[in-house]
FIROKOL-868563 format. One record per residue (C-alpha): x, y, z; residue number from 1. Coordinates in Angstrom, 2 decimals. Example, Ala and Ser with C-alpha at 12.3 -4.5 7.8 and 13.67 -1.06 7.14 Angstrom:
<tises>
<tise east="12.30" north="-4.50" up="7.80" k="1"/>
<tise east="13.67" north="-1.06" up="7.14" k="2"/>
</tises>
This chain:
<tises>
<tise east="60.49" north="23.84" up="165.78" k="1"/>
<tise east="63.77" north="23.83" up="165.20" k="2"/>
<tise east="65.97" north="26.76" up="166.90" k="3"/>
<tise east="69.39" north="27.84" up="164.75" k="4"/>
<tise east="71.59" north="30.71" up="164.73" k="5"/>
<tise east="72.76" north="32.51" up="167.82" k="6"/>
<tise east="69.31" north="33.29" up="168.99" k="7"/>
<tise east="69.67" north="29.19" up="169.37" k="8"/>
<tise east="72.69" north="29.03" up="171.23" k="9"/>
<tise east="71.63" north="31.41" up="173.08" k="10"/>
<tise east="68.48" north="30.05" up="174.45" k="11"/>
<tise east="70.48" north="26.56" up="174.68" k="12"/>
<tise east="72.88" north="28.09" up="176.63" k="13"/>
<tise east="70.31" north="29.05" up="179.28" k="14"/>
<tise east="68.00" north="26.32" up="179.15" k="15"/>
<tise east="71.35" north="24.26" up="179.89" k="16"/>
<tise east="73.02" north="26.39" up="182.49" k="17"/>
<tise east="69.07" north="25.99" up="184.36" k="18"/>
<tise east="69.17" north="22.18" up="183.74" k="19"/>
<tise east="72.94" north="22.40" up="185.65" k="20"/>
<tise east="71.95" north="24.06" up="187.75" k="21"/>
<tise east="68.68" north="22.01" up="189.62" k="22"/>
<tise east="70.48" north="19.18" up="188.42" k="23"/>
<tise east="73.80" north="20.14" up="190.98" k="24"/>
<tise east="71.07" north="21.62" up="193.89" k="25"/>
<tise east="69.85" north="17.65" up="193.41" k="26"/>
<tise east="72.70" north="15.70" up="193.36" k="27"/>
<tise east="74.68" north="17.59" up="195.74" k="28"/>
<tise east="72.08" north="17.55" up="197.85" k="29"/>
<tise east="72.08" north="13.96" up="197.94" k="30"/>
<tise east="75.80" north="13.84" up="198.68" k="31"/>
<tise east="75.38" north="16.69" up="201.22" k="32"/>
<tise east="73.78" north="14.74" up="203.34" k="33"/>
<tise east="75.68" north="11.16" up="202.52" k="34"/>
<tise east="78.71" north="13.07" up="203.45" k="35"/>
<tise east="76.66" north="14.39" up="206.97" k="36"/>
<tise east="75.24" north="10.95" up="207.82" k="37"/>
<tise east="78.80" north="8.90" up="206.55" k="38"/>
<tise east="81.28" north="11.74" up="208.66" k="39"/>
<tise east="78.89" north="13.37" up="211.31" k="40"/>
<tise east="76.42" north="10.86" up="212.02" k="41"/>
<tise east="75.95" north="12.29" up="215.67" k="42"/>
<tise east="74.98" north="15.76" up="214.49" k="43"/>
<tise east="71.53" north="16.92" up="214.40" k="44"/>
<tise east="69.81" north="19.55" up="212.44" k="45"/>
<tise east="66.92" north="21.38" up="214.03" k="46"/>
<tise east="64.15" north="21.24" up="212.91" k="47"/>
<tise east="63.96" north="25.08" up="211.16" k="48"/>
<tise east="63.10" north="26.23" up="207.69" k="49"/>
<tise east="66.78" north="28.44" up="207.72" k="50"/>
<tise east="69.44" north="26.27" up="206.95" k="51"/>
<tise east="72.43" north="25.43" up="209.51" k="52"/>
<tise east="75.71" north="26.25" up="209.36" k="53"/>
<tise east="76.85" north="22.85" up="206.86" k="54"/>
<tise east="73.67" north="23.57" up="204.80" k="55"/>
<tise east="74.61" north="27.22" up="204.24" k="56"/>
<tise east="78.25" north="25.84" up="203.16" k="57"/>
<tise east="76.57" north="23.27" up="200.62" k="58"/>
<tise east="74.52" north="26.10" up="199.30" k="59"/>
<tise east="77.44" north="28.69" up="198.89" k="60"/>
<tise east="79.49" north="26.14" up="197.25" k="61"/>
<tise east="76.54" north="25.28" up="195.10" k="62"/>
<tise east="75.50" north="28.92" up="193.75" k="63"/>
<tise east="79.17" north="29.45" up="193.41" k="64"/>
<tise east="79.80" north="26.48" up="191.16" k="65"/>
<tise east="76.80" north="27.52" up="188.91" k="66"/>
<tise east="77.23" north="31.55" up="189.23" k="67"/>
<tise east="81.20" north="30.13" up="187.81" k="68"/>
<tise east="79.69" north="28.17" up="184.92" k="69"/>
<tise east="77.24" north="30.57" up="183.78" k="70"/>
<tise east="80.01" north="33.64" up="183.89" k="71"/>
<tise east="81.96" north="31.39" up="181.49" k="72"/>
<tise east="78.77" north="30.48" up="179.05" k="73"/>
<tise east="78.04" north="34.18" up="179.42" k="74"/>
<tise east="81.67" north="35.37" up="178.52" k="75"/>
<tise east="81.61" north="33.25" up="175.61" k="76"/>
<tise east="78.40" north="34.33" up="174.07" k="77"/>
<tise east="79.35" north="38.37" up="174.86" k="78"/>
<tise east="83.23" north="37.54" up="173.06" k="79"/>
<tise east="80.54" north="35.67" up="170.23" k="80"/>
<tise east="77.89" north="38.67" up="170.08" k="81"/>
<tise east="80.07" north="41.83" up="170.84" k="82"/>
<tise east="83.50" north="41.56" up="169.11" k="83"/>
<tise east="82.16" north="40.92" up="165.77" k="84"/>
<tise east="80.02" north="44.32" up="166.57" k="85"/>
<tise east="82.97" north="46.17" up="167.80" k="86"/>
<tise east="84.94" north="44.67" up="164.67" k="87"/>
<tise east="82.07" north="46.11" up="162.42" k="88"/>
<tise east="81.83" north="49.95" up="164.50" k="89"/>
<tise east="85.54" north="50.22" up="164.06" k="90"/>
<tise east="85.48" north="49.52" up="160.57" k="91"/>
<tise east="82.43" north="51.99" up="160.11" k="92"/>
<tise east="84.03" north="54.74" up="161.45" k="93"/>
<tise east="87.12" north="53.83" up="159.70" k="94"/>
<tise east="85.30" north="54.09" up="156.54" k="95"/>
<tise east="83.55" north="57.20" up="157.88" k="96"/>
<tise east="87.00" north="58.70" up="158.29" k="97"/>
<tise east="87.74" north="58.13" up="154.72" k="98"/>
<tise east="90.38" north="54.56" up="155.48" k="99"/>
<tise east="88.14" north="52.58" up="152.40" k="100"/>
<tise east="90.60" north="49.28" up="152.93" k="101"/>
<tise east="89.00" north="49.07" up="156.63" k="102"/>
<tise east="87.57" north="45.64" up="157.15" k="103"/>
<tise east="86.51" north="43.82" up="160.14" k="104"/>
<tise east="87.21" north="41.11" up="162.00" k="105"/>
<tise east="84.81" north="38.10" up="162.78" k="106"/>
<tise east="85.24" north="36.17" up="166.12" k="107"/>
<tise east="85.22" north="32.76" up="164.88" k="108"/>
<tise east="84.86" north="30.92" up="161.25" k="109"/>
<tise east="81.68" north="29.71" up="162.58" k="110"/>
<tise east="78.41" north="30.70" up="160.62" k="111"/>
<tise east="76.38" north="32.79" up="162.80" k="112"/>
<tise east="74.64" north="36.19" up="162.57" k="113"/>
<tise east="77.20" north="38.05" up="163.65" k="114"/>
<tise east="79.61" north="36.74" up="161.59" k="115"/>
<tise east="77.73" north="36.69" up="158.76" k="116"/>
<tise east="76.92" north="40.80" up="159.35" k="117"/>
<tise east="80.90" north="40.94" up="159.26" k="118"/>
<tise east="80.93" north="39.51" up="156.19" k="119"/>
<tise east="78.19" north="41.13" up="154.98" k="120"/>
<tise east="80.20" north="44.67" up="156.14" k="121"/>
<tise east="83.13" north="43.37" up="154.26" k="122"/>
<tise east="81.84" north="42.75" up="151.60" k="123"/>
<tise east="80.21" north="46.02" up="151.42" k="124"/>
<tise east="83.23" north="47.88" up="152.45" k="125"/>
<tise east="85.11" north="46.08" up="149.20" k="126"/>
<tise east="82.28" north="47.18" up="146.59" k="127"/>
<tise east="82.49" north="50.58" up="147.85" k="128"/>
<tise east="86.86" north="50.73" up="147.74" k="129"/>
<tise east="85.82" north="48.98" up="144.28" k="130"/>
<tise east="83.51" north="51.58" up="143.29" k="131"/>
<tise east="85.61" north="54.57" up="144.43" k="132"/>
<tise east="88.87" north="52.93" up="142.52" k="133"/>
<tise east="86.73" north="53.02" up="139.17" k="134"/>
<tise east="85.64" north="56.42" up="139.67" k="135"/>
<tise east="88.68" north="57.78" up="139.90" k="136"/>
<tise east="89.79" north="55.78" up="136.70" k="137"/>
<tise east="87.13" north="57.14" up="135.08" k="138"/>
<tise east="87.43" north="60.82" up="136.15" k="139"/>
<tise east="91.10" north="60.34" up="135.13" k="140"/>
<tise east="90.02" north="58.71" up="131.42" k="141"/>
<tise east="87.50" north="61.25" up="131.12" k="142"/>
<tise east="89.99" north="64.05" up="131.57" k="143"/>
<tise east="92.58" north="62.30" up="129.55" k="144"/>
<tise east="90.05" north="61.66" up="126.28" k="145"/>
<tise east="88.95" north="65.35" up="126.83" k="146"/>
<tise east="92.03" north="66.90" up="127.20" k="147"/>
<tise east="93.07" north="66.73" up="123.87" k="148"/>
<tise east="90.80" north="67.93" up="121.62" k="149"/>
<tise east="90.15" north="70.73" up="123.94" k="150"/>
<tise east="94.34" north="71.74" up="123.91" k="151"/>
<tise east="93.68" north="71.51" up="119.85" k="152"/>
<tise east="90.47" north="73.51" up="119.48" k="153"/>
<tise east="92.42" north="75.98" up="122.22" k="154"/>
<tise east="95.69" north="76.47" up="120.02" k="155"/>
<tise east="93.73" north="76.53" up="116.65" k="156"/>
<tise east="90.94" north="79.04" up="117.98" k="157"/>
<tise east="94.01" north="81.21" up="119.92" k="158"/>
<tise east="96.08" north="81.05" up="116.25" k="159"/>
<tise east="93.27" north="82.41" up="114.63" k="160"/>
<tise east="93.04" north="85.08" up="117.04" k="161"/>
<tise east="96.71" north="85.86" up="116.72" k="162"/>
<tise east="96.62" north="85.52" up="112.94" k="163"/>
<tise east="99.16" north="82.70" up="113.08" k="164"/>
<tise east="96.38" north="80.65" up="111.19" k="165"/>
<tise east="94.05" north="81.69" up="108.00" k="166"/>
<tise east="90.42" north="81.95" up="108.42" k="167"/>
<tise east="89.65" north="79.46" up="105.52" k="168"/>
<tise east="87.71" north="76.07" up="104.91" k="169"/>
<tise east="90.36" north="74.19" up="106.23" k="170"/>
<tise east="90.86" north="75.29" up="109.60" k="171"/>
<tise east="87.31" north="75.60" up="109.70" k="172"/>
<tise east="86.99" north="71.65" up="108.87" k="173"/>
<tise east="89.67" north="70.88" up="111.02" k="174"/>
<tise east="87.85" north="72.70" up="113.86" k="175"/>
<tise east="84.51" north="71.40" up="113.18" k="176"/>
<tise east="86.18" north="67.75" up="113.09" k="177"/>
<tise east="87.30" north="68.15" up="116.52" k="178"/>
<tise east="84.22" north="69.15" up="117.82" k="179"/>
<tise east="82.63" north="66.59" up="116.11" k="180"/>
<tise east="84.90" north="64.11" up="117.91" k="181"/>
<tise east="83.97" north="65.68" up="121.36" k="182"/>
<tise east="80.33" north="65.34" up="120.70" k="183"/>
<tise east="80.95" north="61.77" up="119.62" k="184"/>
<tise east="82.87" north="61.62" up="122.74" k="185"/>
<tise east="79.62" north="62.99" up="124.97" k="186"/>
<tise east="77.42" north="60.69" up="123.55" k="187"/>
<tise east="79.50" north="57.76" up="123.96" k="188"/>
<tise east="79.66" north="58.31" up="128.01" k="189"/>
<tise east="76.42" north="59.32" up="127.99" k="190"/>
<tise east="75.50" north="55.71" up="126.49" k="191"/>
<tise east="77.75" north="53.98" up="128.76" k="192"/>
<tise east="76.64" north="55.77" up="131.99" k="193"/>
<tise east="72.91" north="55.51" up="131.39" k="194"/>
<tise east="73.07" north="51.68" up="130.44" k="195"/>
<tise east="74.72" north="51.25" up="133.49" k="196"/>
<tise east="72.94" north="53.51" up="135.94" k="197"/>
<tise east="69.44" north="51.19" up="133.78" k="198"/>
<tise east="67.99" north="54.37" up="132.36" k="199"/>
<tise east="69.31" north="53.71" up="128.58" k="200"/>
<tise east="65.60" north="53.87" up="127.22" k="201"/>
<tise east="65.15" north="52.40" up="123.88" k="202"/>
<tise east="62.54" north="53.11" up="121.11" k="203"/>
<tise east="62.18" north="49.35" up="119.97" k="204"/>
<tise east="60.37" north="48.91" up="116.77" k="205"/>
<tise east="60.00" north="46.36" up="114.08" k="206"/>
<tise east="62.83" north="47.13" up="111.65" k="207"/>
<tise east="64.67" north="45.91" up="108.40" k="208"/>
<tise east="67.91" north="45.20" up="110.06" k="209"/>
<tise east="69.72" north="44.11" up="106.52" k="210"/>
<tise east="68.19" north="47.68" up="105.04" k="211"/>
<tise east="69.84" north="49.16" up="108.49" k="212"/>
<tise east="73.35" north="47.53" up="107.79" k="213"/>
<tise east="73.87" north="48.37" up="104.52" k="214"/>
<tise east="73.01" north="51.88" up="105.20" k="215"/>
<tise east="75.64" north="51.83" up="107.73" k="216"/>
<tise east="78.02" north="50.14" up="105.26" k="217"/>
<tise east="76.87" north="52.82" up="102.71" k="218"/>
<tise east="77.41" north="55.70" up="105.15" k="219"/>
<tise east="81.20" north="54.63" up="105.90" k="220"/>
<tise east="82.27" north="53.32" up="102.80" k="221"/>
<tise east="84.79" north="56.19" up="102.27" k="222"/>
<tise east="86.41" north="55.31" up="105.69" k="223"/>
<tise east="86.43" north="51.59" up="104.74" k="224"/>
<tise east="87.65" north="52.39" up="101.24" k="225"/>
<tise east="90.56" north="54.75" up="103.00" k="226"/>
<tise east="91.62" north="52.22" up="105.14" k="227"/>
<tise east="91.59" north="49.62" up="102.53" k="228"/>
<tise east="88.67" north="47.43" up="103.70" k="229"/>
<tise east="85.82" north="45.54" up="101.74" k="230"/>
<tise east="82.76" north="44.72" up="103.35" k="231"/>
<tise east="81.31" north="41.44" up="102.54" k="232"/>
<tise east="77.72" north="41.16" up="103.64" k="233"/>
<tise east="75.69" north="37.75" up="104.55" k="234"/>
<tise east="72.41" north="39.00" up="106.03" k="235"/>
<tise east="69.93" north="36.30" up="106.54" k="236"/>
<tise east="67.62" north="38.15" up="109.19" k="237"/>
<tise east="65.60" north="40.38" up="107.25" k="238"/>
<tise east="63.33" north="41.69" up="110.12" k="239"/>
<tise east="64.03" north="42.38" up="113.63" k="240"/>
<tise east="62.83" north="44.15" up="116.61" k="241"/>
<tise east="65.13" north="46.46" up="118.09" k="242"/>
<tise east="66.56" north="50.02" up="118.40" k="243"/>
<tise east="67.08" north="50.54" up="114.90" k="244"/>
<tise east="69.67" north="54.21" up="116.09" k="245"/>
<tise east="71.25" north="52.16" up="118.76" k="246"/>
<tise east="71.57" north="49.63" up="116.18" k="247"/>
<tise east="73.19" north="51.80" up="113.69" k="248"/>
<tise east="75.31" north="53.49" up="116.26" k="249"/>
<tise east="77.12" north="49.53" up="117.65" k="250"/>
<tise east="77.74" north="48.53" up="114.01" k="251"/>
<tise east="79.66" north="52.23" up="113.40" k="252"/>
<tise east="81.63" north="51.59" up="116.92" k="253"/>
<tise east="82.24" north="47.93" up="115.69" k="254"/>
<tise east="83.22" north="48.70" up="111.53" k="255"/>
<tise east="85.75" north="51.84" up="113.21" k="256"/>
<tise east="87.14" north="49.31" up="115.39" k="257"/>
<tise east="88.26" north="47.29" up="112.66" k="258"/>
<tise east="89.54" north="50.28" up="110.48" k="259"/>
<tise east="91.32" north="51.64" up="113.51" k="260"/>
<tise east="92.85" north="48.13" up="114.10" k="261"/>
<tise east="92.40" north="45.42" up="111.57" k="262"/>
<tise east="94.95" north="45.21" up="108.80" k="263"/>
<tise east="93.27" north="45.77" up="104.72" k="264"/>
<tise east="91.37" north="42.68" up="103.56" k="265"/>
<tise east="87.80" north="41.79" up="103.95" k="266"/>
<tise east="85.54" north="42.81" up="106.78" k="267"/>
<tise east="82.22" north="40.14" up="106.86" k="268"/>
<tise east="79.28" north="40.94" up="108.22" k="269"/>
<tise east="76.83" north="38.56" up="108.82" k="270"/>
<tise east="73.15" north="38.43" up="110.49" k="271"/>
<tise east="71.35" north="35.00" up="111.63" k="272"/>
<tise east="69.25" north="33.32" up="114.09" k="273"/>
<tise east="70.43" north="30.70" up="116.70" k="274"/>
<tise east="68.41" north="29.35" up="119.40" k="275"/>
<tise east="65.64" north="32.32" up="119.32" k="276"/>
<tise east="68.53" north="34.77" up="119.45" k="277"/>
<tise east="69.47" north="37.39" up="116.63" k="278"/>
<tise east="73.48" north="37.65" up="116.01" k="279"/>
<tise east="75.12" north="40.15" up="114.41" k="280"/>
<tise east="78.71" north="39.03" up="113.69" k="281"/>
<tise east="81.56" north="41.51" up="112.05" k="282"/>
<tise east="84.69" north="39.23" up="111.34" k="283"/>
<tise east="87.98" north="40.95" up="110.09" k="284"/>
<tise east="91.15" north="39.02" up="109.12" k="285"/>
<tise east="93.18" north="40.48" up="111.69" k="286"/>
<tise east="95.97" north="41.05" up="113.35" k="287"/>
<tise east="93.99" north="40.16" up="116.12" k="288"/>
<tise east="93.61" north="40.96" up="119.56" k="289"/>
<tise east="95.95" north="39.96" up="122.53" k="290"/>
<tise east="94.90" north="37.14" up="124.91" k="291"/>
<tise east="94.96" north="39.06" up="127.75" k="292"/>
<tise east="93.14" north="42.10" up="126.27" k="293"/>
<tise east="90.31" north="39.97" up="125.53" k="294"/>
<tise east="88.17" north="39.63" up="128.80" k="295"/>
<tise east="88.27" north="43.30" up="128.55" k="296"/>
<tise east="87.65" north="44.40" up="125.37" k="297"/>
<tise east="84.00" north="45.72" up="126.23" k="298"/>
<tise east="85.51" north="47.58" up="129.11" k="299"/>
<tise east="85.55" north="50.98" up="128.94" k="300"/>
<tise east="88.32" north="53.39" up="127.95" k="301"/>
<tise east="90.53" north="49.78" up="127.87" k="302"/>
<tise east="93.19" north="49.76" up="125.63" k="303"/>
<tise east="96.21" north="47.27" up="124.25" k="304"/>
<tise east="99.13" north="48.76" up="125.51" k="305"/>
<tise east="100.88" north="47.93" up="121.90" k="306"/>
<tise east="98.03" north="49.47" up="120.23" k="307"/>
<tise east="99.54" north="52.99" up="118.07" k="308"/>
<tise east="96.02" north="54.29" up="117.02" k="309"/>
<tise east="94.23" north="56.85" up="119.14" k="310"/>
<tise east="90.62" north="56.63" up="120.16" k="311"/>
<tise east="88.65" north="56.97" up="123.66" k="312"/>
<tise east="88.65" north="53.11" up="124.69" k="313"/>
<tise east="84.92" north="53.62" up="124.66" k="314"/>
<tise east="83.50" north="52.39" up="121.08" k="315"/>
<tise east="83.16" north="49.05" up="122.10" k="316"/>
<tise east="81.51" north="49.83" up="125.58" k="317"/>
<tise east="79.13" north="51.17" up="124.00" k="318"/>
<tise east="78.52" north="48.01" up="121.86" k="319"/>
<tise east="77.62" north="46.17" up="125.06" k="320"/>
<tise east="75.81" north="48.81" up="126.90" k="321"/>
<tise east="73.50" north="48.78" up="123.51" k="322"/>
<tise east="73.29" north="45.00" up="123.46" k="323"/>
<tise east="72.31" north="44.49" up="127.38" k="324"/>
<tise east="70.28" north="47.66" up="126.80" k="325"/>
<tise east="68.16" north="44.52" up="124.22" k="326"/>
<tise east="68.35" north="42.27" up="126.96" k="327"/>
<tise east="71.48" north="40.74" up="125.29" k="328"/>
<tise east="75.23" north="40.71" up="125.05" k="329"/>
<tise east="78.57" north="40.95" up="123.38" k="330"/>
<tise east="81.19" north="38.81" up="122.89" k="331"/>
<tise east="84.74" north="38.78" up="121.11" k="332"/>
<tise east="86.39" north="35.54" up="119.84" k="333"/>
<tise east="89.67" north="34.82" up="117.77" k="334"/>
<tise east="89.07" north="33.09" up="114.50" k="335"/>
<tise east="90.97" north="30.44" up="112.83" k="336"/>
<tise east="92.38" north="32.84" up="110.49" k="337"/>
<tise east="94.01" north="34.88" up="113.06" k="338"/>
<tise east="91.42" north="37.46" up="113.15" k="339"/>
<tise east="89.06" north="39.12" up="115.15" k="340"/>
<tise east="85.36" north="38.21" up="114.80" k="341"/>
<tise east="82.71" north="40.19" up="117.43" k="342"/>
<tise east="78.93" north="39.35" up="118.08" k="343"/>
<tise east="76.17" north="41.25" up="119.36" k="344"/>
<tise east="72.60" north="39.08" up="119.99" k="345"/>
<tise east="69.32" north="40.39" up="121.49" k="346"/>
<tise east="66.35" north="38.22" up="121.86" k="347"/>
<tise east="64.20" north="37.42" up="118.41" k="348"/>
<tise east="60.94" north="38.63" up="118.31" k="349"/>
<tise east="59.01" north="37.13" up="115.76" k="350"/>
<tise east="57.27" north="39.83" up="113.87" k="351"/>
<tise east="53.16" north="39.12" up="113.04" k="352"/>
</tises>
C-alpha cells in the first residue's frame, strides 16, 4: 500500500527516526567498546546488569543525539502541520471580522493537506469577496434602474395633485407606460435571479416555433416600423420543444436590442438545426458592438459606455438565463457586414 500525503511523512518520519535510532544504540555500541578495549584496555566492567560510569556516558550521548534529531523532524512537521492552520484561523477570523481580502499563507509550495486546505480557504475566501463585490453592483444597478421611473411616476402623480398637470389620457398613458416599464423591469430580475439561483421552472411543450416568431414580429411591428427596421424571416424549424413564453419573451429582449441600438435596415431572423441543436439567429446590419463589450454582452445591467439609449442592461441577461434555463446558450458574433448577429440554441427534440 502505498502511503502519500502528510499522514505519509508523518509515519516515515517516525518509522525513520526508530530505524536511527537502534541503528546508533548498534553501531555506537560497537565503537563504545572499540574505543574501551583500543584506549582502556586494563579496565574492567563488573559484571552487573546497571551500566558503569563509561556505559552511562555512551548512553547519554546516545539518547541525546536521537532526542536532537527527532526535536528537529518534529519541529519540521509542527512548522508543516500548524502554520498553514494558524495561516487559515487568522484568515477566518479576519473574514469573521468583516476584512473579505484576508487570505492565508501556506508553509511551503509543496502539495500536502495542509496546503491544499489553504488553498482550498483561499479560494473560498476569493468567491465570497467575489460574491459580495457583485452584490453590491447589483444592489447599486437595481437602485439606479429603479430610481428613475419611480422620481417620474413621483413628480407626475405629485403634479396632478398640485394641479400643475391635467387629469387626461395622456398623463394617464404616460403614467401607465412607466409602470409598465417597472413591471417589465421586475420580471426581468426576477428571470435573471431565478435562472441563476436554478429555480427558473419551465413549462416545455411541443410548439410551432415559426407560428411563435412571427407572432412576436407581428406584436412589435409598430416599434420596428418606428425605428425604421424590416424584419426578414428564414424559419426552417417548424416544430420545437421548448418554453414557448420564455421563447417569446428572448426574441422581444433580442428584436428591442436591435431597435434600441442597430441603425434602420433589415433585421433577419432565422431558425435551423445544426448538430441536434435548434438556433435561433437575429442578425442586424449594425453599427455593431465594441470588442471589448462583447464577452459581456449577456452580463447583466452591462452597458457600452458610448451607448446614448437608455434601458436596464438586463434584456439580454435574460436571453441567456432563458437559453441555459433549455439546457443551452447564447452567443454574440460580429458579421462581415459590420453588424451584430446573436444566437440562442437549446437541444432538438424530435417531436413523434
Amino acid at each position: 500500500m502505498r502511503i502519500v500525503g502528510l499522514s505519509g511523512k508523518i509515519i516515515a518520519s517516525m518509522i525513520a527516526i526508530t530505524l536511527l535510532a537502534i541503528l546508533l544504540v548498534f553501531f555506537t555500541s560497537y565503537l563504545f567498546y572499540y574505543l574501551m578495549d583500543t584506549f582502556w584496555p586494563n579496565y574492567v566492567f563488573e559484571d552487573s546488569f546497571l551500566p558503569e560510569g563509561p556505559e552511562l556516558i555512551w548512553v547519554a550521548v546516545t539518547i541525546i543525539i536521537t532526542l536532537s534529531i527527532a526535536i528537529a523532524v518534529a519541529v519540521h512537521l509542527a512548522r508543516q502541520i500548524l502554520s498553514p492552520l494558524e495561516s487559515v484561523t487568522k484568515g477566518i477570523r479576519q473574514l469573521a471580522a468583516g476584512d473579505l481580502s484576508a487570505r492565508a499563507t501556506p508553509f511551503s509550495n509543496t502539495k500536502n493537506e495542509t496546503n491544499q486546505l489553504v488553498r482550498d480557504f483561499n479560494l473560498l475566501a476569493e468567491k465570497l469577496e467575489q460574491m459580495t463585490d457583485e452584490q453590491k453592483f447589483w444592489n447599486a444597478a437595481i437602485a439606479h434602474e429603479l430610481r428613475t421611473p419611480i422620481t417620474i411616476l413621483y413628480g407626475r402623480l405629485q403634479g396632478l395633485l398640485d394641479g400643475v398637470f391635467t387629469p387626461d389620457n395622456h398623463q394617464f398613458r404616460s403614467l401607465l407606460m412607466q409602470v409598465d416599464g417597472l413591471k417589465n423591469l421586475v420580471e426581468d430580475l426576477r428571470v435573471v435571479s431565478l435562472e441563476e439561483s436554478g429555480h427558473l421552472n419551465l413549462r416545455t411543450q411541443d410548439v410551432n416555433l415559426s407560428a411563435e416568431i412571427t407572432a412576436v414580429v407581428e406584436f412589435m411591428k409598430d416599434a420596428l416600423a418606428k425605428a425604421r427596421q424590416q424584419v426578414k424571416l428564414d424559419l426552417t424549424v417548424t416544430n420545437a420543444f421548448c418554453d414557448p413564453i420564455r421563447i417569446r419573451q428572448a426574441l422581444i429582449a433580442l428584436l428591442t436590442n436591435a431597435i434600441k441600438h442597430a441603425i434602420p435596415g433589415t433585421i433577419s431572423i432565422q431558425t435551423y438545426i445544426q448538430q441536434n441543436t435548434i438556433i435561433l439567429s437575429i442578425e442586424d446590419e449594425g453599427p455593431g458592438i465594441p470588442d471589448t463589450l462583447v464577452p459581456h454582452v449577456f452580463t447583466a445591467f452591462k452597458r457600452s459606455q458610448e451607448s446614448e439609449t437608455t434601458g436596464s442592461g438586463l434584456g439580454l441577461a435574460v436571453v441567456a438565463a432563458i437559453a441555459r434555463a433549455h439546457g443551452g446558450d447564447a452567443s454574440c458574433h460580429a458579421t462581415e457586414q459590420s453588424g451584430t448577429r446573436f444566437e440562442m440554441r437549446w437541444p432538438y427534440k424530435s417531436i413523434i
